[in-house]
KOLZA-694049 format. One record per atom (N, C-alpha, C): residue number from 1; chain; atom name; x, y, z. Coordinates in steps of 0.001 Angstrom, whole numbers, padded with zeros to 6 digits. Atoms other than C-alpha are relative to their C-alpha. Example, Ala and Ser with C-alpha at 12.3 -4.5 7.8 and 13.67 -1.06 7.14 Angstrom:
1_A_N_000890_-001190_000000;
1_A_CA_012300_-004500_007800;
1_A_C_000900_001200_000000;
2_A_N_-000820_-001190_-000060;
2_A_CA_013670_-001060_007140;
2_A_C_-000770_001090_000730;
//
This chain:
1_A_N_001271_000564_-000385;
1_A_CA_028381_-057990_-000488;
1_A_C_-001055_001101_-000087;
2_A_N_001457_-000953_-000237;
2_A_CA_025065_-056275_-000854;
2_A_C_-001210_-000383_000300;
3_A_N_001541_000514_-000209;
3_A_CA_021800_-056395_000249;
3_A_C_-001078_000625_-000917;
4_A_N_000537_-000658_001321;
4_A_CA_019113_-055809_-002492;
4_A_C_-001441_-000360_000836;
5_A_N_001499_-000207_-000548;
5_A_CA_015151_-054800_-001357;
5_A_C_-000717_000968_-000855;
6_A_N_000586_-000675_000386;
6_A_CA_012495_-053588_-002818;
6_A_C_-001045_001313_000394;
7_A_N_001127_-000539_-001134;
7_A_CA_010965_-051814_000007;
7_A_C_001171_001565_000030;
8_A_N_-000648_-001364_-000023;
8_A_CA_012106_-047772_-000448;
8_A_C_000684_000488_001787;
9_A_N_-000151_-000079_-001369;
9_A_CA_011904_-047402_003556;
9_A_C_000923_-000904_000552;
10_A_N_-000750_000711_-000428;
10_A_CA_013696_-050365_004127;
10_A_C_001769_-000236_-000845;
11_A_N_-001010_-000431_000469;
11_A_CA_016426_-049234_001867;
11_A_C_000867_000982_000942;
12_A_N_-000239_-001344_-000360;
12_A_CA_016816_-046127_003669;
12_A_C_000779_-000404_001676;
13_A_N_000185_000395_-001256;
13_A_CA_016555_-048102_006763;
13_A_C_001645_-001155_000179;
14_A_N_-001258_000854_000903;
14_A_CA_019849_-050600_005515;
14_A_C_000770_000889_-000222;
15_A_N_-000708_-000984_-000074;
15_A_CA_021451_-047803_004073;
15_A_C_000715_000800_001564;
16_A_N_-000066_-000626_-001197;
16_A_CA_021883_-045784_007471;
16_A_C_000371_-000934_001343;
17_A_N_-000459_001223_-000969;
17_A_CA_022532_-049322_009739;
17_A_C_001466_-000151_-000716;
18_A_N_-000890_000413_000656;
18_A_CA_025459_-050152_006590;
18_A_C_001055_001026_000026;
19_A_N_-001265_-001042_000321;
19_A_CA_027435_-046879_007107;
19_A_C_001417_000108_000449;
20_A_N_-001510_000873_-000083;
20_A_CA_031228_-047741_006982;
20_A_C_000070_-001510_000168;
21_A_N_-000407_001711_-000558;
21_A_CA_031255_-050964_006242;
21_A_C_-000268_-000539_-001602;
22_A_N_-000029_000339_001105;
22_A_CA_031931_-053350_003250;
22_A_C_-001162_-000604_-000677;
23_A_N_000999_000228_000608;
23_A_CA_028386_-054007_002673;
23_A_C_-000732_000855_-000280;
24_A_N_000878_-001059_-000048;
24_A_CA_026125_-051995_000808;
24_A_C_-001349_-000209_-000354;
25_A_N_001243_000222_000105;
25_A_CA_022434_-051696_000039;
25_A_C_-000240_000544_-001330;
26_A_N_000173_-000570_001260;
26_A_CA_020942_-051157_-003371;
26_A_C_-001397_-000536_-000074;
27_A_N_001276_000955_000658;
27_A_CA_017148_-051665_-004849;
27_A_C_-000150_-000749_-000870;
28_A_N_000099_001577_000883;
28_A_CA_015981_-054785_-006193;
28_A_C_-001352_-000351_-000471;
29_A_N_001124_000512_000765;
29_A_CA_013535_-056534_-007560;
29_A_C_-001219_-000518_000979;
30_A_N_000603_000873_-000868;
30_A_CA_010201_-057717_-005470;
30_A_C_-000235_-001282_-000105;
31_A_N_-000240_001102_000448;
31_A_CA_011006_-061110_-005432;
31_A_C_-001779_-000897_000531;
32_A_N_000837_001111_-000803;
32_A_CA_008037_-063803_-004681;
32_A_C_000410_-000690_000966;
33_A_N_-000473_000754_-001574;
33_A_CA_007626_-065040_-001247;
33_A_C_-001065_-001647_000051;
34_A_N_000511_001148_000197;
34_A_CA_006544_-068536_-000828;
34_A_C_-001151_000431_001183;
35_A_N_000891_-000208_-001017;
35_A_CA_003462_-069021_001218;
35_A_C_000191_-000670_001149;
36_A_N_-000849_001079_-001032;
36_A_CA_005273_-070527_004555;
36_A_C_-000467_001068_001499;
37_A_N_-000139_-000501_-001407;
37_A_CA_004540_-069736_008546;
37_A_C_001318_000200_000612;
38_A_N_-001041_-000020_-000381;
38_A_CA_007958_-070305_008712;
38_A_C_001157_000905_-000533;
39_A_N_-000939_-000830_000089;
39_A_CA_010415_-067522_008731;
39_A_C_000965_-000246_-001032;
40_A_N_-001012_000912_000949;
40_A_CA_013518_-069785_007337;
40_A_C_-000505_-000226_-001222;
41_A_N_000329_000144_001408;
41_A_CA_011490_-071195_004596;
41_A_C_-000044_001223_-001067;
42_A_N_000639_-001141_000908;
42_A_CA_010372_-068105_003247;
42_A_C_001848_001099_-000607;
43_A_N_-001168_-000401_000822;
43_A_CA_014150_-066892_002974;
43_A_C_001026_-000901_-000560;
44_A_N_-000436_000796_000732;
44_A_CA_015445_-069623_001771;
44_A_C_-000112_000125_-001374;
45_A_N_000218_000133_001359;
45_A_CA_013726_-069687_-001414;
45_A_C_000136_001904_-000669;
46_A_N_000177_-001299_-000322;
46_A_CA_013836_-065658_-001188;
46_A_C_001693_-000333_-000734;
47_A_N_-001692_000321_-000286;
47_A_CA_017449_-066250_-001525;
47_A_C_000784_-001079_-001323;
48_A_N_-000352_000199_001339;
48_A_CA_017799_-068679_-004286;
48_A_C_-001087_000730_-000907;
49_A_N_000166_-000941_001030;
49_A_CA_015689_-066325_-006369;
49_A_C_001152_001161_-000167;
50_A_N_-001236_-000903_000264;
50_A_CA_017840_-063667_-005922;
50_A_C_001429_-000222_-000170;
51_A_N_-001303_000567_000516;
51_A_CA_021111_-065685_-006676;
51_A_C_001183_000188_001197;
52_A_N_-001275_-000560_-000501;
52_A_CA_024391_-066116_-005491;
52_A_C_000777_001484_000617;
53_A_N_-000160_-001314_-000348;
53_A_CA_026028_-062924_-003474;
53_A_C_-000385_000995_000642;
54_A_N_001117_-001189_-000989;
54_A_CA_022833_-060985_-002655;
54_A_C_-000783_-000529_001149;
55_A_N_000936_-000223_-001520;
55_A_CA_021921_-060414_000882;
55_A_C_-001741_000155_-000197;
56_A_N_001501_-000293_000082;
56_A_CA_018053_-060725_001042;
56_A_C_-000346_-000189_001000;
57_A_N_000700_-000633_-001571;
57_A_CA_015435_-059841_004160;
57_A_C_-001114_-000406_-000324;
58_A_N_001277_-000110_-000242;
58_A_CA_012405_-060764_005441;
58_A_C_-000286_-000278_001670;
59_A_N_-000231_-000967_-001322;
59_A_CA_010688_-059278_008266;
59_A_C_-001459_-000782_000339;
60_A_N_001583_001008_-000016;
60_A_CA_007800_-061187_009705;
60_A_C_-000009_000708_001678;
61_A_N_000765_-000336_-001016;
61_A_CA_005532_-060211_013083;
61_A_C_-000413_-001003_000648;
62_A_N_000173_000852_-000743;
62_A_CA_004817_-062423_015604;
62_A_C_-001264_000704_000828;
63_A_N_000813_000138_-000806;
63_A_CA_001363_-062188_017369;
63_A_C_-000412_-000662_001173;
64_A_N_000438_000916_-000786;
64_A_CA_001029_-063391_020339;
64_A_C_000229_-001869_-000569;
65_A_N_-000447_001011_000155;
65_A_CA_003033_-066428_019656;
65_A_C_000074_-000477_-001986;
66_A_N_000169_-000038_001550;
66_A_CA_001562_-066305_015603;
66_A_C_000896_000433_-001176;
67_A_N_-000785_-001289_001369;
67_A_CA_004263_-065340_012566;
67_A_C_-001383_-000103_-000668;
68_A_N_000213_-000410_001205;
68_A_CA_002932_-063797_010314;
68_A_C_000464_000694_-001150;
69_A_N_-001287_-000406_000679;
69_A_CA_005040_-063851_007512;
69_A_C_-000598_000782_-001356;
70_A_N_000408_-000865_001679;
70_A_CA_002806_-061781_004706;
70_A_C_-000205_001154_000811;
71_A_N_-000041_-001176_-000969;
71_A_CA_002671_-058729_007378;
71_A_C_-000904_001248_-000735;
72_A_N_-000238_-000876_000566;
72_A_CA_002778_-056301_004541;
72_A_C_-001657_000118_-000606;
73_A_N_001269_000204_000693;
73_A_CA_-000735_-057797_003071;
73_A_C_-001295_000299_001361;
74_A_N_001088_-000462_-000693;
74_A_CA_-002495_-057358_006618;
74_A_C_000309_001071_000886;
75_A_N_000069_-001576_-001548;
75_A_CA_-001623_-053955_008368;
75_A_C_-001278_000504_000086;
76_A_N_001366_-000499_000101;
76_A_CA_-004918_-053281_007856;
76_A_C_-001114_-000443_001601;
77_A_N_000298_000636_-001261;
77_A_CA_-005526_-055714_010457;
77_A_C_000147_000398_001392;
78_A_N_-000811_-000513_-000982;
78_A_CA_-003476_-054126_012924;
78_A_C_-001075_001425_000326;
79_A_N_001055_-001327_000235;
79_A_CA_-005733_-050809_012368;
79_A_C_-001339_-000614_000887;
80_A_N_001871_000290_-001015;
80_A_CA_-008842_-052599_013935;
80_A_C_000264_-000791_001378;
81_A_N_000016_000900_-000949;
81_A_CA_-007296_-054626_016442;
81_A_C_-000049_001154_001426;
82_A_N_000077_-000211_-001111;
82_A_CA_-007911_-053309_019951;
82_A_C_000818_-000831_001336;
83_A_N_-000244_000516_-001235;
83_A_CA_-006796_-056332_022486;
83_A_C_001574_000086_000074;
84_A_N_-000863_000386_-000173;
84_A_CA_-003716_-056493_024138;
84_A_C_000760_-000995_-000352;
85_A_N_-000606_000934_000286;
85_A_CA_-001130_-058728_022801;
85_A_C_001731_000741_000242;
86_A_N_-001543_-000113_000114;
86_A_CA_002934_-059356_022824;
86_A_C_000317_-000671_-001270;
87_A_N_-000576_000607_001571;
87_A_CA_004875_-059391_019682;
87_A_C_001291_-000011_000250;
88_A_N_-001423_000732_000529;
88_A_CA_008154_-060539_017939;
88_A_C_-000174_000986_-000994;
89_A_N_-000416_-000639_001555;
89_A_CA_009583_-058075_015119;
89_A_C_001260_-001101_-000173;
90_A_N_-001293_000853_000026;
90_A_CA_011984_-060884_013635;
90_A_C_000633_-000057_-001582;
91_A_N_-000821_-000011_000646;
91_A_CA_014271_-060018_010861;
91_A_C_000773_-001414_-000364;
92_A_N_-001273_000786_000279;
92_A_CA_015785_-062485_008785;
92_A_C_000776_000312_-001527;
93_A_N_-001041_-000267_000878;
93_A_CA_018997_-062211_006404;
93_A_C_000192_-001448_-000351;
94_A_N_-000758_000710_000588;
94_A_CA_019921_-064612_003868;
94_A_C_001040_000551_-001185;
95_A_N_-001225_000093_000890;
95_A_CA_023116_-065072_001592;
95_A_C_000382_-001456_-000338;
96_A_N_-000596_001152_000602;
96_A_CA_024131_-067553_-000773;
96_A_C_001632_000243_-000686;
97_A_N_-001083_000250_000661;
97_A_CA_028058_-068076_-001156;
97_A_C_000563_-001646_-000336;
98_A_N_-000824_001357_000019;
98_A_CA_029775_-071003_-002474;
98_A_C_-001294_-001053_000022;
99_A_N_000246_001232_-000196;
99_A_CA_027113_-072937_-003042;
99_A_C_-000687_-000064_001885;
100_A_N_-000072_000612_-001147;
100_A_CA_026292_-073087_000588;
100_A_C_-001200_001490_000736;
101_A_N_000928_-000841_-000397;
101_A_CA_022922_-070887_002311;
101_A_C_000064_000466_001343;
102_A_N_000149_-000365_-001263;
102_A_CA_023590_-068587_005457;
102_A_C_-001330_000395_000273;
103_A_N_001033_-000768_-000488;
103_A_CA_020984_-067175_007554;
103_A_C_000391_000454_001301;
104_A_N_-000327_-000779_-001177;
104_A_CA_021255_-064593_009997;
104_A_C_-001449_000574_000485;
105_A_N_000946_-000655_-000499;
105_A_CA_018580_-063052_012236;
105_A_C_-000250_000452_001346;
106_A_N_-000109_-000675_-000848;
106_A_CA_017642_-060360_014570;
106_A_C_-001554_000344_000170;
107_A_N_001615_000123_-000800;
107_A_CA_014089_-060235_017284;
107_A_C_000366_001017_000688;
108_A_N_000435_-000877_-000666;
108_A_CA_012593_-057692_018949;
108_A_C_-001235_-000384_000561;
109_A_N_000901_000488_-000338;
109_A_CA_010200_-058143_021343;
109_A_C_-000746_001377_000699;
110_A_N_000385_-001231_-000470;
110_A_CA_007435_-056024_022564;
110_A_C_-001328_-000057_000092;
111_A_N_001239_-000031_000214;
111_A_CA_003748_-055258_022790;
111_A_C_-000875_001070_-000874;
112_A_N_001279_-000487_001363;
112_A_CA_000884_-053969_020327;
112_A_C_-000686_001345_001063;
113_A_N_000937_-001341_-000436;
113_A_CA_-000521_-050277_021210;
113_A_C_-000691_-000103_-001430;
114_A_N_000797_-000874_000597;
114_A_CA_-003562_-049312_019211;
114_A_C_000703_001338_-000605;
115_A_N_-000731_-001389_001203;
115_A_CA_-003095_-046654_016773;
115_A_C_-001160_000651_-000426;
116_A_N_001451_-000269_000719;
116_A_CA_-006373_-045103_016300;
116_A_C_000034_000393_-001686;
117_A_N_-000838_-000529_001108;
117_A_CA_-005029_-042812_013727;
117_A_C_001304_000203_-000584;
118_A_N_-001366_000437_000612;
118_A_CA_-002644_-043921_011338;
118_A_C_000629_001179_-000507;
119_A_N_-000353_-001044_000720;
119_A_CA_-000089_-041394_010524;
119_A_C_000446_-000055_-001634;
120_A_N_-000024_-000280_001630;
120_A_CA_000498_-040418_006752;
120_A_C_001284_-000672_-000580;
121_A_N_-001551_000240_000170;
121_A_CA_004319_-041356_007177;
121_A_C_000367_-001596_000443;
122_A_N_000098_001152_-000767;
122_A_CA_003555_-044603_009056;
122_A_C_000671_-000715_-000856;
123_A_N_-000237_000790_000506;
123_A_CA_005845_-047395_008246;
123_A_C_-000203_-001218_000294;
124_A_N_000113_001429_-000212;
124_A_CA_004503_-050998_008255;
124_A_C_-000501_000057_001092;
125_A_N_000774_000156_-001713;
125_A_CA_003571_-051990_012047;
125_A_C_000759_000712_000767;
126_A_N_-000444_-000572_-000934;
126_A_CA_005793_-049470_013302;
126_A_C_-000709_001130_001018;
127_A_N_000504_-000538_-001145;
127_A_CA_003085_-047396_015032;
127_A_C_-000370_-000843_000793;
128_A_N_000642_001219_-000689;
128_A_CA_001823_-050515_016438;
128_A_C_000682_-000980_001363;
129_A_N_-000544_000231_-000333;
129_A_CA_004705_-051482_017609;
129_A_C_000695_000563_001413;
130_A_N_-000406_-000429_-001278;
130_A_CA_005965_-051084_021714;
130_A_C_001071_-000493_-000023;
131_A_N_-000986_001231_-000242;
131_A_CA_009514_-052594_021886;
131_A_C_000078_000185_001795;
132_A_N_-000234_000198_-001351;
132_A_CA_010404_-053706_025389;
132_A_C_001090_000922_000134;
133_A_N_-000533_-000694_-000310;
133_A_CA_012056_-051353_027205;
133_A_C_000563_001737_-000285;
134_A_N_000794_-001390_000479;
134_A_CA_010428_-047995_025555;
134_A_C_-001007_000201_000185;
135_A_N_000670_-000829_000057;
135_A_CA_008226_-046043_026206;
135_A_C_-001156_000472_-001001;
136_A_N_000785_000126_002033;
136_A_CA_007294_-045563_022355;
136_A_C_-000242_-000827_-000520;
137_A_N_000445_000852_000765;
137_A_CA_006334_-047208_019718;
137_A_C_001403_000140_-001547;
138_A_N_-001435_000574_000858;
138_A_CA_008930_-048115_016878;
138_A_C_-000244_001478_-000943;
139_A_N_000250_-001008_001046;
139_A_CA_007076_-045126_014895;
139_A_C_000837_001556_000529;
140_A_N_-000446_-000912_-000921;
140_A_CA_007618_-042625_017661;
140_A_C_001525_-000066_000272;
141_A_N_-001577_000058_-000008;
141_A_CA_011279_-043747_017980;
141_A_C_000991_000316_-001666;
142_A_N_-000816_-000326_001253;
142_A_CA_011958_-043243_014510;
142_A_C_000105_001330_-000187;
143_A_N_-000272_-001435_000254;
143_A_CA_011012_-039548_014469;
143_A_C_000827_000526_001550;
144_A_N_-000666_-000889_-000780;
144_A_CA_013246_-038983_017703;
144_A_C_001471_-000643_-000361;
145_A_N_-001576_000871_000508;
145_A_CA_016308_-040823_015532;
145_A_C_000252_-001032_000939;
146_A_N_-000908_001674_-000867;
146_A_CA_016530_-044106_018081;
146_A_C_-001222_-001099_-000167;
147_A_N_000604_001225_000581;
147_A_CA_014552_-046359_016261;
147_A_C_001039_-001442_000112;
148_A_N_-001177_001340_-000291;
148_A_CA_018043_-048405_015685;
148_A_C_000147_-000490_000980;
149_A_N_000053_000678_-001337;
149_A_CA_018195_-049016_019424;
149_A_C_-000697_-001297_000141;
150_A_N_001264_000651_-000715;
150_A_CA_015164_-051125_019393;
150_A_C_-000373_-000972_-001623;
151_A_N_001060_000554_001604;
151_A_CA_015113_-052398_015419;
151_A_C_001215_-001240_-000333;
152_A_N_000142_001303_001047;
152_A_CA_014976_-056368_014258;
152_A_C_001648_-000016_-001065;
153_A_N_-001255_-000201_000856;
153_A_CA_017209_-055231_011464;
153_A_C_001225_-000341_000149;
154_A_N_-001582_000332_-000471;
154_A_CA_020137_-054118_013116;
154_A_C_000344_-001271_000998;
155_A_N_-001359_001276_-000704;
155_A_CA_020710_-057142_015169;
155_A_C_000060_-001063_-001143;
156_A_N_000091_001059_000787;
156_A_CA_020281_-058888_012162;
156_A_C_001498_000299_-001144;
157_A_N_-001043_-000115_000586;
157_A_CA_022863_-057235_010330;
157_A_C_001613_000207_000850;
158_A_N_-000880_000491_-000793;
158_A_CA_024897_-057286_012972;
158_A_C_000527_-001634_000078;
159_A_N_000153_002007_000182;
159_A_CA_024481_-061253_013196;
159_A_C_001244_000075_-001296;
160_A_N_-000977_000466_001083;
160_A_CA_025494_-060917_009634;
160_A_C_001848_000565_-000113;
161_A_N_-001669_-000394_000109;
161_A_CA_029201_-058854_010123;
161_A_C_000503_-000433_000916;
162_A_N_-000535_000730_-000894;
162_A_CA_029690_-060682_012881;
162_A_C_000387_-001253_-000397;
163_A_N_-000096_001646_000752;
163_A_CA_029444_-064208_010663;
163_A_C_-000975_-000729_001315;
164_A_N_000817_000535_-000724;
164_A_CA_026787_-065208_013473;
164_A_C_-001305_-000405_-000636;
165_A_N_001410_000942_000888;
165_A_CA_024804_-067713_011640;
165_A_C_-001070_-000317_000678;
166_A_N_001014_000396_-000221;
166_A_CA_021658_-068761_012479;
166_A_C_000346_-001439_-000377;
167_A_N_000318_001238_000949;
167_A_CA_021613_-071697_009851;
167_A_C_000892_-000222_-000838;
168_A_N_-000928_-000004_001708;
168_A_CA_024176_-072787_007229;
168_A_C_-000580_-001194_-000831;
169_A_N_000586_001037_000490;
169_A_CA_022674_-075294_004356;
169_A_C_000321_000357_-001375;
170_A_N_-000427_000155_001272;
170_A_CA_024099_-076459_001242;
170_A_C_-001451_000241_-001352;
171_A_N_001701_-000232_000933;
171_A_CA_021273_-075249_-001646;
171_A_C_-000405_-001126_-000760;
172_A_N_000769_001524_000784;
172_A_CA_021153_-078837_-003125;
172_A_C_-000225_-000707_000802;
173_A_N_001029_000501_-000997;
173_A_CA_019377_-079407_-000082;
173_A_C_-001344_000498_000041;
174_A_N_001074_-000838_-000198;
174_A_CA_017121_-077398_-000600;
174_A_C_-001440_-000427_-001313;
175_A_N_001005_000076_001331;
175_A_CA_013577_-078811_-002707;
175_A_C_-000692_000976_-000428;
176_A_N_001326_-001202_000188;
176_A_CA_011781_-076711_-005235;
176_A_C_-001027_-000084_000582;
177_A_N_000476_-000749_-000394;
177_A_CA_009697_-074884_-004213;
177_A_C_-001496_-000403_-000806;
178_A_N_000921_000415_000458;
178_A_CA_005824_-076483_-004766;
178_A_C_-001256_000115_000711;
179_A_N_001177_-000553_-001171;
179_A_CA_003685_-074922_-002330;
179_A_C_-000907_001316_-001052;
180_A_N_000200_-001538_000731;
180_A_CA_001760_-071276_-003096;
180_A_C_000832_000934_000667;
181_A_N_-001054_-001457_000110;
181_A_CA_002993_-068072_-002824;
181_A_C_-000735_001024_000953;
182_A_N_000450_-001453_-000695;
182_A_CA_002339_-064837_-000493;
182_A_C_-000816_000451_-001101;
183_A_N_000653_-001383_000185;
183_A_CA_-000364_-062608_-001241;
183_A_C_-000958_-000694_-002007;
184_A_N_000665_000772_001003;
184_A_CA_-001945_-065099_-004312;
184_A_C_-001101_-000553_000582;
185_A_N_001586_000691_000172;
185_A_CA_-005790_-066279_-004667;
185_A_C_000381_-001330_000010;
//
């Protein structure tokens, strides 16, 4: 089994969660994401692009109750925001075997610190990010190595070696795909 991403950090980040174990991580292709509020949808079709076999991810933010599943298109946003809010980091894993569509997924919950200044190394909303029951911010936990404690991911890949489905759904249930797309005019 492997999981395939196009995201260098989130390779690295996979890699280092996958160590001893019969799944591995490799880079892939950036697949198109449908334009969906909904988590599931968006790996669903995530998932039959990338075929049979391959593990695929998507990582969506929760605002104050809001996904927002194109994340990657507004950190920018995150940079100006000031008010207090509580978020969701929510990881999801799909796999297609047999014909038949798992989904696994792993939440983090937490609240939004300001970031005046973004660091150079910053990944995604992880300065932004407070998980419950730290102190830090997901950025700050990564440079003291216990980011994993507190990261989406791993309970998600956990979920998945555990066989703790979320969702199972046969893919000729599944209709094309006739909506738009992430991050398109």
């Amino acid at each position: 089994m492997k999981i395939v991403t196009s995201n260098q950090k989130k390779l690295g980040e996979f890699r280092r969660l996958l160590q001893d174990n019969s799944i591995t991580a490799a880079l892939g292709l950036d697949l198109k994401e449908v334009a969906s509020d909904d988590p599931i949808t968006v790996i669903k079709y995530k998932c039959l692009a990338a075929g049979e076999g391959c593990v695929v991810e998507d990582t969506v933010l929760e605002i104050d109750g809001e996904c927002v599943t194109d994340i990657r298109y507004k950190l920018s946003e995150l940079q100006d925001r000031s008010t207090p809010s509580r978020l969701s980091w929510i990881t999801t894993l799909g796999l297609i075997t047999n014909g038949t569509l798992s989904v696994y997924q792993g939440v983090i919950l937490g609240d939004f610190k300001p970031c005046p200044i973004l660091p150079n190394d910053a990944f995604g909303f992880d300065p932004y990010f407070k998980p419950d029951g730290s102190d830090s911010t997901l950025y700050e936990l990564e440079l003291l190595g216990d980011k994993d404690l507190y990261s989406a991911r791993h309970k998600a890949i956990t979920a998945l070696k555990n066989g703790s489905r979320l969702l199972a759904l046969p893919i000729s249930e599944i209709p094309p795909w006739t909506g738009a797309w992430q991050n398109e005019e």
